[in-house]
C-alpha positions in Angstrom: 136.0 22.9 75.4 135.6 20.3 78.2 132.8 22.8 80.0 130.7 23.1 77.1 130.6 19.2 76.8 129.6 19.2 80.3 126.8 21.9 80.2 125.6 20.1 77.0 125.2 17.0 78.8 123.6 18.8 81.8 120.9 20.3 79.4 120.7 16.9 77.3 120.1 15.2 80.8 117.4 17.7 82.2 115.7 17.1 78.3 115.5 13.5 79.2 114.6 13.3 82.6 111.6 16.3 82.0 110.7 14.3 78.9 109.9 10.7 80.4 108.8 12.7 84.3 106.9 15.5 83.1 105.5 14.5 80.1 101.9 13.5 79.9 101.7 10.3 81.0 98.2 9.9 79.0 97.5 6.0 78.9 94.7 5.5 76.6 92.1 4.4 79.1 89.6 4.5 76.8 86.3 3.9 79.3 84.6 0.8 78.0 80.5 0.8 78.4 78.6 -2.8 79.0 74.8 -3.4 79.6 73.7 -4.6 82.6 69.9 -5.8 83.9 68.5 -6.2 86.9 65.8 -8.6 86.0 62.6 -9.4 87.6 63.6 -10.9 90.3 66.2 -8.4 91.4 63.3 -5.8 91.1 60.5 -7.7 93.0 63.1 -8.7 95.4 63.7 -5.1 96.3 67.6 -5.4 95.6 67.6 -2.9 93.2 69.1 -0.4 95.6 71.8 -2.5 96.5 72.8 -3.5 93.2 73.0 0.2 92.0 75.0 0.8 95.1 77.4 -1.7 94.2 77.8 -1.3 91.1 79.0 2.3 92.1 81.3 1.2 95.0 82.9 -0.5 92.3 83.9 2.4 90.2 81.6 2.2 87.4 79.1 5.1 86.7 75.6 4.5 85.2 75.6 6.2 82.3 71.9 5.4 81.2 68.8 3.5 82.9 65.3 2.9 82.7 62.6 0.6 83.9 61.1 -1.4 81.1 58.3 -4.2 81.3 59.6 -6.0 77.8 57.0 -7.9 75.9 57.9 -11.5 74.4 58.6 -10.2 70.9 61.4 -8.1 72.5 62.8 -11.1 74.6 62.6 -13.2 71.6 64.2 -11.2 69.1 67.5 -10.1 72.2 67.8 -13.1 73.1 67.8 -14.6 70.1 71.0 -16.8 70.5 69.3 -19.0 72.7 66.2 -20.0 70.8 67.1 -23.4 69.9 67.7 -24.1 73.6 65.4 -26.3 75.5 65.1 -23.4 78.3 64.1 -20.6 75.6 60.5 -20.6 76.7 61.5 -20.7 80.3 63.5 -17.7 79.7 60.7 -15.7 77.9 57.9 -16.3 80.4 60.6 -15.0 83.0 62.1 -12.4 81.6 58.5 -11.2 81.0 57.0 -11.9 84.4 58.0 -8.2 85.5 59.6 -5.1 84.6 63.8 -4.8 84.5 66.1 -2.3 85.0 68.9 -1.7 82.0 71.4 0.3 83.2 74.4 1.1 80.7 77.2 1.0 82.9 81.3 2.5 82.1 84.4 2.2 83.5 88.2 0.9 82.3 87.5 -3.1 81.9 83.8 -2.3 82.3 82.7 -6.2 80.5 85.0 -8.5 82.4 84.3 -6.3 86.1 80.7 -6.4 85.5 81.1 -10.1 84.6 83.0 -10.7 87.4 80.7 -8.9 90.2 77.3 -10.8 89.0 78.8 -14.3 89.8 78.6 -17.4 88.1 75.1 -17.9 86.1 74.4 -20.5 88.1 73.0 -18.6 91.1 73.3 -21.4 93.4 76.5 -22.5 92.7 77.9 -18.6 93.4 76.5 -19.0 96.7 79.3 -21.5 97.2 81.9 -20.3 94.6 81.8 -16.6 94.9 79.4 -15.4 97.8 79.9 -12.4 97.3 79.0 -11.8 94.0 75.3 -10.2 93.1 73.8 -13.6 91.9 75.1 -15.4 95.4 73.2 -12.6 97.4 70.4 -12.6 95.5 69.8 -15.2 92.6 68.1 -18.3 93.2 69.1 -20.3 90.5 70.5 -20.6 86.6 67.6 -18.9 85.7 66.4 -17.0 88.2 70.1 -15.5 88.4 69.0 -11.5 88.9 71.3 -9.8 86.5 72.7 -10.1 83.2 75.8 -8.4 81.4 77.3 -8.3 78.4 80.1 -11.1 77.8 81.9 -9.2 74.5 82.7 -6.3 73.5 80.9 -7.2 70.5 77.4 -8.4 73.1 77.7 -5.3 74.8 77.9 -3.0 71.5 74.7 -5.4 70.1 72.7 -5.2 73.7 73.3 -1.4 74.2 72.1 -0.2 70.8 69.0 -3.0 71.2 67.7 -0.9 74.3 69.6 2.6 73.7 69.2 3.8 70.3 70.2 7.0 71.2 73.5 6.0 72.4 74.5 3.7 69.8 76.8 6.8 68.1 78.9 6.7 71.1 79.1 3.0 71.6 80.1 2.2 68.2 82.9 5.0 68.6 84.7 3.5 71.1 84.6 -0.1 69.5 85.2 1.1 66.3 87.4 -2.3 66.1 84.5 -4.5 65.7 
């Protein structure tokens, strides 16, 4: 009786220890997409090509992109949250001066890496802070900062289906949560 025991807890064993090894070890890394912009700065200051570069040495891939010159009834109504805001019309007359580059941009932790690589808004204070960063190599100021992201899952959802209609199906799949 003792060797049947035995072989049973052999088999049970080699169950276990193919179940946990050799299982799929499938994490749900769900890829998470976040808008980006190179605005006009970025483009007239020819870092364009270095941002994209970047932002690929980085892991993310750029799912969509296209050049845009946005008109102030398109600046107004996205950035909408900031109208009551002394620097609104600042912000407008900028963000109008030239054309910008949206890029839709996805990788694990896509928000917070994106967030993270553009620096502090405050161009000139991520020159000190984080010189590294996109806005410390090419930003000038708060304004004048180069590139913006999406700070939510909830931003990035709104800001990708303002610019890519067409991909608003697949954005709202993955953050069916919201």
């Amino acid at each position: 009786m003792r060797p049947l025991l035995v072989g049973f807890f052999r088999v049970l064993a080699l169950f276990v220890f193919c179940s946990v090894c050799c299982s799929s070890t499938e994490e749900s890394t769900k890829l998470e997409k976040t808008l980006a912009i190179i605005k006009p700065d970025g483009l007239f200051g020819n870092y364009t090509d270095d941002i994209k570069g970047t932002i690929l040495e980085q892991g993310f891939s750029i799912v969509k992109e296209k050049n845009v010159q946005l008109d102030e009834a398109t600046v107004k109504t996205f950035y909408a949250e900031h109208s009551s805001k002394g620097f609104f019309p600042s912000l407008i007359k900028y963000m109008t001066s030239g054309p910008v580059l949206l890029m839709v941009l996805e990788k694990d932790n896509a928000i917070a890496d994106w967030r993270a690589l553009m620096g502090p808004t405050d161009a000139s204070k991520a020159k000190i802070t984080h010189p590294h960063s996109i806005r410390a190599k090419c930003g000038l100021d708060t304004e004048k900062n180069c590139v913006h992201g999406s700070d939510s899952p909830k931003s990035a959802l709104r800001e990708i289906t303002f610019f890519f209609r067409e991909l608003s199906a697949d954005v709202i799949a993955e953050h069916d949560e919201l």
